[in-house]
BASEKOL-162461 format. One line per 5 residues: number of its first residue (from 1); their letters; for each residue x, y, z of C-alpha. Coordinates in steps of 0.001 Angstrom, whole numbers, plus 500000, padded with zeros to 6 digits. Example, Ala and Ser with C-alpha at 12.3 -4.5 7.8 and 13.67 -1.06 7.14 Angstrom:
residues 2
1 = as = 512300,495500,507800  513670,498940,507140 $
end
This chain:
residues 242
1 = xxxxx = 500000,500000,500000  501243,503399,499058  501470,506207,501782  499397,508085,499801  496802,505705,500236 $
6 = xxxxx = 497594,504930,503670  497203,508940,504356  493890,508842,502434  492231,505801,504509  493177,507360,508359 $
11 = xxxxx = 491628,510338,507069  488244,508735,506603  488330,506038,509313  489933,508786,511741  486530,510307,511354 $
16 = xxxxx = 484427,507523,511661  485732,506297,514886  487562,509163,516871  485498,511908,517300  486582,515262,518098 $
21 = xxxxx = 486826,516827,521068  485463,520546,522358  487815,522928,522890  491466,523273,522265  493864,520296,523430 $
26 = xxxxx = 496521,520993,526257  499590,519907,526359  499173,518299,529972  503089,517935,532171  501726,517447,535467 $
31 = xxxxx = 498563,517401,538012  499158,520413,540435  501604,519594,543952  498410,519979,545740  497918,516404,544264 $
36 = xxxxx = 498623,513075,546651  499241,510947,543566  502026,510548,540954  501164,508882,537720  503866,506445,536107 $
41 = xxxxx = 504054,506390,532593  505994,503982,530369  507019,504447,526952  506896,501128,524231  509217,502541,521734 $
46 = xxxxx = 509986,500276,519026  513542,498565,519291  515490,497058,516572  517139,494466,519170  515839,492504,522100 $
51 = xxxxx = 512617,491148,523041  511111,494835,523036  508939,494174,526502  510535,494567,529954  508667,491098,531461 $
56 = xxxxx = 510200,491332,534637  509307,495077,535326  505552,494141,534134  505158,490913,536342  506536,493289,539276 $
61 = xxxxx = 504018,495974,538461  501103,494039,538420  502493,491358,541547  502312,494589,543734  499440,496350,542031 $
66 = xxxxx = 500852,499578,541238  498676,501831,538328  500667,502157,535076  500165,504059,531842  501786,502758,528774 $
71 = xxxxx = 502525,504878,525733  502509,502414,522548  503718,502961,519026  502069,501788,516391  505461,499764,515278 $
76 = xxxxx = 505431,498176,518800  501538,497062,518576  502043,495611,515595  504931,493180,517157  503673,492367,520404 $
81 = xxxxx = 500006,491084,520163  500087,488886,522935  501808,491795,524954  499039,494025,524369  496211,491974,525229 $
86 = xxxxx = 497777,491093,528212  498226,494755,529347  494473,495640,528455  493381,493104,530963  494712,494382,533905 $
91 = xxxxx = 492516,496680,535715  494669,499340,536962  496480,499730,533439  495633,501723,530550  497017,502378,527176 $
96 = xxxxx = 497927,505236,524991  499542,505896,522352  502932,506984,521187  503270,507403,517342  503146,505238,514832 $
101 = xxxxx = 507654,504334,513793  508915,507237,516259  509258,510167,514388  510031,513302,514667  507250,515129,514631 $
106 = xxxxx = 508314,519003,514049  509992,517388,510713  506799,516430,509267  503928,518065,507380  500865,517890,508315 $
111 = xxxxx = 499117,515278,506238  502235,513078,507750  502052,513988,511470  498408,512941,511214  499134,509988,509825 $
116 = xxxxx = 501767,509131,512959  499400,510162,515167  496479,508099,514329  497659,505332,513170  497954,503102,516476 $
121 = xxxxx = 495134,505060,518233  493251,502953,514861  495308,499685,515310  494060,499631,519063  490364,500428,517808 $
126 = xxxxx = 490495,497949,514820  492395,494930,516247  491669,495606,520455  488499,497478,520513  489967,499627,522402 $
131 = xxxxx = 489755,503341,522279  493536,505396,523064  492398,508536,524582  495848,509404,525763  499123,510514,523208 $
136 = xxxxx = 502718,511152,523969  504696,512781,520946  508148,510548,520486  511068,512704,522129  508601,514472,523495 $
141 = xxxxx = 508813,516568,520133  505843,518878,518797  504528,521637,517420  501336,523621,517566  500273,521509,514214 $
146 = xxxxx = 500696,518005,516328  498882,519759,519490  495952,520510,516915  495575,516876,515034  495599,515494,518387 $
151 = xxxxx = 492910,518093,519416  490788,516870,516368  491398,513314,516893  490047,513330,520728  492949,513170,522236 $
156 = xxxxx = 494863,514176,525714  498641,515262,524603  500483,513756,527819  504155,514914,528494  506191,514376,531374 $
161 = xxxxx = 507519,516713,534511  510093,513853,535969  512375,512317,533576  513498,508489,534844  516883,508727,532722 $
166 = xxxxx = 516413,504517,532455  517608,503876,528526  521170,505961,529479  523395,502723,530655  525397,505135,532744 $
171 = xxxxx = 523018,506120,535184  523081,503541,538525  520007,502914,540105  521053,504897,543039  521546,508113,540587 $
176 = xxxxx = 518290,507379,539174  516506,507346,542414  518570,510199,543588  517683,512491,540642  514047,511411,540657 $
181 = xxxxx = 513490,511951,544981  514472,515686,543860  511892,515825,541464  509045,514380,542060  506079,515533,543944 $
186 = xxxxx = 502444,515143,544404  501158,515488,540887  504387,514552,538770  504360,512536,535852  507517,510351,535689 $
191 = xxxxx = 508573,508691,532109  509945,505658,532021  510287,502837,528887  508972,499071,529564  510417,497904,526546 $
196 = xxxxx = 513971,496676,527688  515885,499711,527058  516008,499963,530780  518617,498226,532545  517159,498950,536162 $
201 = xxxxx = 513851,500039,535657  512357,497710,537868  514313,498270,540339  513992,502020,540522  510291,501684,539911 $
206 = xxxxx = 509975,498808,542937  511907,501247,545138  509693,504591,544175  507132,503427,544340  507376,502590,548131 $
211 = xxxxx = 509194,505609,548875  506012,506945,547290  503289,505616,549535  505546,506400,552753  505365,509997,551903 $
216 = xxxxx = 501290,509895,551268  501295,509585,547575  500033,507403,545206  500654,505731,541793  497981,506182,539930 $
221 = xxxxx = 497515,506085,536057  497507,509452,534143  493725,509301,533546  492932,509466,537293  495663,511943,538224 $
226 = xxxxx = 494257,514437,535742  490317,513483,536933  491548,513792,540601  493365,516736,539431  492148,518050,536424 $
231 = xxxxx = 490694,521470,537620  494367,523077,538192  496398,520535,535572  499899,522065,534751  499550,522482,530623 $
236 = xxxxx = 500564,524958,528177  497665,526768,527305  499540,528280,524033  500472,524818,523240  503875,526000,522218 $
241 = xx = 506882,523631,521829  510040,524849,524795 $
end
């Protein structure tokens, strides 16, 4: 199939099955401090070696019950079926999405950002029935032309206020959990990747997450921080890339 073609079918099944939402999107970073919660995020970027899924980080998370949301790209979907039924089973999961092969977004038109965008939020529909309400831009990347599609396409654009630092080999687990004790705080959003780039994820997540709950706050996904929260949600109104 041409990309030409591809472009022209997401336009018309975009419409038939995402609806648009009212108002402009925001470009949500973080629930207010006010907030007793912290939502953990995980990105499944695709990965050209490896198994691409973090099982031991996964089993951990749902052995001690801890809410995660996991950003998907459409390239990871596609490779990990069994993986992604799995995750839509467990109750205090949910799934968004996180482009469709990881590109930069700023660097494409428009037609072509749309086409990133919506392409896994219609593989979940299609293959999952399940409806992606949430989007992280790869890198973190964007422009007021991404913040828009994702406006028209229903979706919440979902960035990050902690960063976890897990793909960089350098960082220990004890410079991890250093860094991230500075930053985090009731309402953060913490990014981290469940799909193996991250030697001691699990361990950093096992540890912070305790840590957490013996300072009064809790993991919960993104979807409840911002309904908990949502009144005084840290986002850039202007929607402008910094």
């Amino acid at each position: 199939m041409t990309l030409k073609r591809t472009l022209a079918i997401c336009a018309l099944l975009v419409s038939a099955v995402v609806p648009a939402a009212d108002g402009a999107a925001q470009v949500v970073r973080s629930g207010p401090s006010s907030c007793k919660a912290v939502a953990l995020t995980f990105d499944m970027c695709p990965v050209r070696e490896g198994a691409g899924y973090d099982a031991p980080l996964i089993d951990m998370l749902m052995a001690r019950r801890i809410p995660a949301t996991f950003f998907l790209s459409g390239r990871w979907i596609v490779k990990h079926e069994a993986e992604v039924k799995a995750l839509l089973t467990v109750p205090f999961f949910e799934v968004g999405t996180h482009g469709q092969v990881h590109a930069h977004l700023p660097a494409l038109d428009a037609d072509h950002q749309r086409a990133e965008i919506s392409r896994p939020v219609l593989t979940l529909q299609k293959r999952y029935g399940y409806r992606g309400l949430l989007f992280r831009p790869p890198y973190g990347e964007y422009d007021d032309t991404a913040v828009e599609i994702a406006r028209a396409l229903g979706l919440q654009f979902i960035l990050w206020s902690a960063v976890s630092g897990d793909p960089d080999p350098r960082l220990s687990p004890e410079r991890m959990l250093e860094d991230l004790r500075a930053r985090v705080r009731g309402g953060s959003i913490v990014v981290f990747h469940a799909n193996g780039k991250g030697l001691h994820t699990r361990a950093v997540v096992e540890d912070l997450s305790q840590e957490l709950l013996n300072k009064g706050l809790r993991p919960v996904t993104v979807t409840e921080l911002l309904g908990r929260c949502n009144a005084s949600a840290d986002h850039d109104p202007t929607a402008s890339n910094r």
